[in-house]
N, C-alpha and C positions, 0 to 999 in steps of 0.2 A: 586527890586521892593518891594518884600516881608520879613521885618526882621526876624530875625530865633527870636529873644528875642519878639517880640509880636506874631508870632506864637506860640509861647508857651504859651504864656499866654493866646491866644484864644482858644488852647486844653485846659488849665486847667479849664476857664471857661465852654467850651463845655462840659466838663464829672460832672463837680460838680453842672451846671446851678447854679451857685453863686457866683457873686464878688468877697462875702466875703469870702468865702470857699476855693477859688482861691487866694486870696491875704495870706491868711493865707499858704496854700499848697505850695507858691512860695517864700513865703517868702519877700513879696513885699506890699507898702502900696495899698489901695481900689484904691485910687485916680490914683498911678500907671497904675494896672490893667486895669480900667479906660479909662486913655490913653491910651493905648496899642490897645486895642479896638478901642478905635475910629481912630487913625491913620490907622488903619492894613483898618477899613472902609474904609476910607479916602483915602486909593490906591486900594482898588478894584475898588469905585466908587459905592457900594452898602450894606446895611443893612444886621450885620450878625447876628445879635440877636434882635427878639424882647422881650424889656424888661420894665417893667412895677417899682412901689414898691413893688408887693407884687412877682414877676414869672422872669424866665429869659428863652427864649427858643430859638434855632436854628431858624432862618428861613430859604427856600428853598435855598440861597446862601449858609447860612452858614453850611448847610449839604452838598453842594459842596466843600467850602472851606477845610470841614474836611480829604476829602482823599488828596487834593492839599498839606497840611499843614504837615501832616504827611510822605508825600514822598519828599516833599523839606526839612524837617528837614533830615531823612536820609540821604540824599544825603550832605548835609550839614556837617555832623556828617563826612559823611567818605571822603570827600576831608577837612578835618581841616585836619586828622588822618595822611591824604596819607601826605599831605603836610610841616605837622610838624614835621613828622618823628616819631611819636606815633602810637604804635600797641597795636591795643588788644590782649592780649593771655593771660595764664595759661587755668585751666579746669576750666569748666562751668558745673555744674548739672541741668540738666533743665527738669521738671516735664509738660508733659501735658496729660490732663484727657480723657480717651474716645471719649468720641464726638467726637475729633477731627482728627481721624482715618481716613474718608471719604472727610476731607476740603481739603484746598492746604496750609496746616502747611508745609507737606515732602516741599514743593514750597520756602515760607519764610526760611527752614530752612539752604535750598543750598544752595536761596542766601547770609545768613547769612557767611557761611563756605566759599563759593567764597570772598564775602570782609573782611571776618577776618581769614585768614588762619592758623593764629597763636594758635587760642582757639582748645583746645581739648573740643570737647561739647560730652556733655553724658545726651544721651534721658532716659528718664523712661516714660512709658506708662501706665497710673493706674490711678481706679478710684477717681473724684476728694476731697473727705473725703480721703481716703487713701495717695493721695499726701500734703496733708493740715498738715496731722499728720507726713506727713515726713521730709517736710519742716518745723515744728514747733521744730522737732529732730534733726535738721541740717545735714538730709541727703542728702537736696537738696537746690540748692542757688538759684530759678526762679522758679514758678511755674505759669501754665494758667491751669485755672479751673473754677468749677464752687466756686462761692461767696457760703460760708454756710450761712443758718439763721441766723439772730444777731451778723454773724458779720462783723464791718465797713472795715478792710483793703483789702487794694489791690484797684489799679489801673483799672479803667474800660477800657472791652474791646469792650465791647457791653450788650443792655440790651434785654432779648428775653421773649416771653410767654410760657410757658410751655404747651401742648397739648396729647391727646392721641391720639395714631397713630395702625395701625394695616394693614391685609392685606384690600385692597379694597373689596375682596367679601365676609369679615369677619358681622357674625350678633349675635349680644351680643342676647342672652335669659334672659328677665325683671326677669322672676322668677327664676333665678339662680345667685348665685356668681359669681362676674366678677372674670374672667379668667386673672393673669396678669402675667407678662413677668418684672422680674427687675434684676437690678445688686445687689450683697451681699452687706451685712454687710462693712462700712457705706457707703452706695451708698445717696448719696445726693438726687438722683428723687425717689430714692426708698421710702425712710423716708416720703416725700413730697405724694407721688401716697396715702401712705398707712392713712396720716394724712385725706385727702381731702375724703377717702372712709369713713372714719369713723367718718370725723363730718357729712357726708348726712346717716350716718345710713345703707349704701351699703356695703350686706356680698362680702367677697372676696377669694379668694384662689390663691396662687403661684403657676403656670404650669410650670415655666422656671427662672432657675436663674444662670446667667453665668457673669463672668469677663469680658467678652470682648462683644464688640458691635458687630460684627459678630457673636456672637452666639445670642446676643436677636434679631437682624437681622435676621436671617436664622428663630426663632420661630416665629417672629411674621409673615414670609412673607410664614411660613406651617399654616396660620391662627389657632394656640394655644392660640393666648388671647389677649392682649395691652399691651403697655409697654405707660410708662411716658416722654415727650422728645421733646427739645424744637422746636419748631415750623421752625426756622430758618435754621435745621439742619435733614429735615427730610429725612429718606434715598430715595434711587430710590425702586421702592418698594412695599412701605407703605403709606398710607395716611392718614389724620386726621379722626376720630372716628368721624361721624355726631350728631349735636347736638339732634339726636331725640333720641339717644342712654340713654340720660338721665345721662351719666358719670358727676361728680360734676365739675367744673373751679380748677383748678391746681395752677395757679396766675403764676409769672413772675419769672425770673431768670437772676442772672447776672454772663457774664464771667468776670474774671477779672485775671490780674496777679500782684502776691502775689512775693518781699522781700525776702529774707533770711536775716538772723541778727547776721550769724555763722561764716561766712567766708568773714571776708573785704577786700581779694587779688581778689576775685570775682565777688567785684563791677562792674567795666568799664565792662568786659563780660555781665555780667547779664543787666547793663544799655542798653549796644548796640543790644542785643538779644528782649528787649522790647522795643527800636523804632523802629526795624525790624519788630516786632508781631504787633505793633501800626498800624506802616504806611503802613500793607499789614490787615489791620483789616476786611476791609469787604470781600477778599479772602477767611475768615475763615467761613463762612456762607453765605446761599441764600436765597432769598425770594419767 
């Protein structure tokens, strides 16, 4: 009912909301893309984008469609695989950042290992600046992280708000530096917490700074101070910092997974490990 070649082209549309950006990215003409779209409509029997000249946006289908699309491609992927007598293997180095400690990553990742039994996969766990630069070293072929500032690659995995979070009975003192809680040197929310205090003019001080999210965890939930973090991913816990706290807006954050350009025996791995992270995407966070 559903082609695997227009669902693809209606994820590429979904992540870029752009034809053009999509046709470019697929390597396909507009008018292609286009169709692709309107057919894929055409067999639901409902509108998956509303799209104007100037906007292109999901409607309530086509945010359904998107987990549908994603787990029929998988599936897709690995009865070609079974069927044609093609295996994915060699090693795989696959990079993911923090956050993603407390989702059901370990989840996607079995299933991965269950259908591709061939791949030797090798996890690193590390902050997502730290894995950006390692991956840029070619010491890792995948990564999922967070997108740094300005810049455009990688593949979206989701887009989230960034928020302060702390324990529930925590109460900031106006005439004091806020108390905060980040990861080191280049922590991405860190850079981000420290930007946001210092264009509203708000002194600050570091109480807590650990590598690992169990440890800003465990500080901020002995109420020490706030940490930066995105909304979608807040722990059990901790809760968002009230807006009467007067803390300044953090802005938005994207996960995304990131290419390597080091190792081309790692392609098919690394491809099949991110329609697995794709089409398990909203596993990786809650609302």
């Amino acid at each position: 009912m559903y082609d695997p070649a227009q669902l693809r082209t209606f994820l590429a549309v979904s992540r870029t909301l752009s034809f053009t950006r999509a046709a470019r990215r697929l390597g396909l003409r507009q008018s292609t893309v286009s169709q692709h779209v309107r057919r894929l409509e055409d067999a639901t029997g409902r509108p998956l984008f509303n799209r104007d000249t100037h906007s292109v946006e999901l409607t309530e289908d086509g945010e359904a469609m998107l987990g549908f699309a994603r787990r029929i491609l998988e599936v897709h992927e690995q009865a070609t695989a079974f069927f044609t007598g093609t295996r994915v293997r060699g090693r795989l180095r696959f990079g993911a950042s923090e956050d993603f400690v407390l989702t059901r990553l370990p989840e996607i990742l079995e299933g991965f290992r269950h259908a591709h039994p061939e791949v030797d996969l090798e996890l690193t766990v590390e902050l997502s600046g730290t894995l950006h630069e390692q991956l840029a070293a070619g010491k890792l072929d995948l990564v999922l992280a967070k997108r740094r500032p300005q810049d455009p690659r990688g593949e979206p995995v989701w887009h989230d708000r960034l928020v302060w979070i702390g324990a529930r009975r925590l109460r900031l003192d106006p005439g004091r530096p806020v108390p905060l809680i980040v990861y080191p040197p280049p922590g991405i929310t860190r850079a981000l917490a420290f930007r946001a205090l210092e264009r509203q003019g708000r002194p600050w001080h570091v109480v807590c700074t650990s590598g690992s999210l169990n440890g800003l965890i465990a500080a901020a939930r002995a109420g020490l101070g706030v940490m930066a973090h995105a909304r979608g991913l807040v722990p059990p816990g901790l809760v968002p910092v009230p807006e009467r706290a007067g803390l300044p807006e953090l802005g938005g954050v994207d996960f995304v997974l990131v290419h390597g350009r080091h190792r081309p025996s790692a392609q098919h791995a690394a491809d099949a490990l991110a329609a697995a992270v794709l089409a398990g995407g909203e596993g990786l966070h809650h609302r």
